[in-house]
C-alpha positions in Angstrom: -33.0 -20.8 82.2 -30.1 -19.5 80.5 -26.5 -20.1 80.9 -23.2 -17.6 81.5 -20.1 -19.2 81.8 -21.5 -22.6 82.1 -23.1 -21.6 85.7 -26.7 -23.0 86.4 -28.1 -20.0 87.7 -31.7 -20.4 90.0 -33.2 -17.4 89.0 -33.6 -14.2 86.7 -31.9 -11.9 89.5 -29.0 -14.7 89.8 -28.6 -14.5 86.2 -28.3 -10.7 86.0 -25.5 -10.4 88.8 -23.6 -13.3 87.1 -23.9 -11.6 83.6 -23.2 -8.1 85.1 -20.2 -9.8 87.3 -18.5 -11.4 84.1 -18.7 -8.2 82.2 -17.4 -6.1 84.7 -14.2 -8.5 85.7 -13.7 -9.4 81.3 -13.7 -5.0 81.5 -11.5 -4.7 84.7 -9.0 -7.5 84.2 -5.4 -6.9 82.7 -4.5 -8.6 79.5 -1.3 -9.8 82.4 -3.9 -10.7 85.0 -5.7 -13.3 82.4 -2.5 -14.9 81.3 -1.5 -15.4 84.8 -4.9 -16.5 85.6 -4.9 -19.4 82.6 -1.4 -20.4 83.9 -3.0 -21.6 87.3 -3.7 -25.1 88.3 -6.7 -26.7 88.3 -6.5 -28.6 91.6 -3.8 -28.4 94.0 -3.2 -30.8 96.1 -0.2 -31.1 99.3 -0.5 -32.8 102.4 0.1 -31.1 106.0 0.9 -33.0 108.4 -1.5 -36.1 108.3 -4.2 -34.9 106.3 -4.1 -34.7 102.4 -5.9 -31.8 101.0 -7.2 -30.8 97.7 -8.4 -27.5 96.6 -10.9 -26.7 93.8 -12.8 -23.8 92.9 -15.9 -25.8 91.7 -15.8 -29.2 92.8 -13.0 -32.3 91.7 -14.9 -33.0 88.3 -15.8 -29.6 86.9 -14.9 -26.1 87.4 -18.1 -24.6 87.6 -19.8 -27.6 89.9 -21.9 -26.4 92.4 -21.2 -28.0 95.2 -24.0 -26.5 98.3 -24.5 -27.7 101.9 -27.4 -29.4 100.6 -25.0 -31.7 97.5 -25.9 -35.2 99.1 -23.5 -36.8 101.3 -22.8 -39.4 99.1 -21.8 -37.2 96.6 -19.4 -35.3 98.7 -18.2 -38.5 100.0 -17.7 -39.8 96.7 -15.4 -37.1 95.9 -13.1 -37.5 99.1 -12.6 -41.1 98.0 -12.2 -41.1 94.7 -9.5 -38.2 95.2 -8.1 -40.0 98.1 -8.1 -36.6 100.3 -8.9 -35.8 103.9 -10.6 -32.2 102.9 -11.9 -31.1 99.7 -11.6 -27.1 100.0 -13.9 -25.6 97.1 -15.8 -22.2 96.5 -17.9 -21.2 93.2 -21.0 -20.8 95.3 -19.9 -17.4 97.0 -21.5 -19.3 100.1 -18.9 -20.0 103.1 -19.8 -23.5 105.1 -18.3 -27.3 106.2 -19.4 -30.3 106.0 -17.9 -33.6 108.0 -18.4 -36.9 105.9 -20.3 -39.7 108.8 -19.1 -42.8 106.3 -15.7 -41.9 107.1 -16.8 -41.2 110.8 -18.0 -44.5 110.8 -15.7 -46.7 109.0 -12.6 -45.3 109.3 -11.7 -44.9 113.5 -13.2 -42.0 114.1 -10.6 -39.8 112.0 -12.8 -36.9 110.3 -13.0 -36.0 106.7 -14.1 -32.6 106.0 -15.6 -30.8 102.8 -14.9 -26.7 103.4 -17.1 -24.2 100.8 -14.8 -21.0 100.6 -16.3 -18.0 101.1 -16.6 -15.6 97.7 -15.3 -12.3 98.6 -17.3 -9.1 97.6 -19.8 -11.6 95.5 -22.5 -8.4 96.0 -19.8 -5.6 96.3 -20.6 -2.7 94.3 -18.5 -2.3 92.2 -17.7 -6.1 92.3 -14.3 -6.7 93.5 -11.6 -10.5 94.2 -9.4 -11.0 96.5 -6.8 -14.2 96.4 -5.6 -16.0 99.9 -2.6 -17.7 100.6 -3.3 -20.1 103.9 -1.6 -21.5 106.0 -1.5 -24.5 107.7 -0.3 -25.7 111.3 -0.2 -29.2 112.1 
């Protein structure tokens, strides 16, 4: 299995999207675009209301981390300690899904802790396209 970008693709057909992907956004993306995108944060954390949130596009430790519905609990877990946040928000895996941590169900009064997988707009658009979002949060 090769590597593009440092992404552990599953298959040749995975492989091909993310190569043609890469080359079509290095091709369609300003020289202003890149510098603004180099200038961003890694991880961006606030709190809202009671809950302290941290956002990642891969996972806390690595950009390009998979993290899928099937990472193991622990793992997940792991991360919403060690980061001391209430919900880990994180994308790379074009795959949309969320995930409630039963430790902290169990040990810490009922209060939930919640890993969110972004979905990743137009991942089999054709042409491939982004999009950016700006939430907002009520509570």
């Amino acid at each position: 299995m090769r590597f593009v970008c440092g992404c552990d693709y599953k298959d040749e057909q995975a492989m091909r999207i993310g190569e043609h992907s890469l080359l079509w956004t290095k091709e369609h993306t300003s020289e202003e675009n890149k510098a603004w995108l180099r200038q961003l944060p890694q991880r961006l954390e606030f709190t809202a209301g009671a809950l302290r949130f941290l956002l990642v596009h891969g996972s806390p430790r690595q950009l390009n981390e998979y993290l899928f519905v099937n990472t193991p609990e622990e793992v997940l877990s792991q991360f919403l300690t060690e980061n001391q946040c209430d919900v880990l928000v994180c994308g790379h895996t074009h795959l949309k899904a969320s995930q409630r941590d039963p430790e902290y169900l169990r040990w810490y009064n009922r209060q939930i802790k919640l890993v969110l997988h972004t979905w990743g707009m137009g991942y089999f658009s054709n042409p491939p396209w982004a999009t950016s979002v700006q939430p907002a949060v009520n509570v």
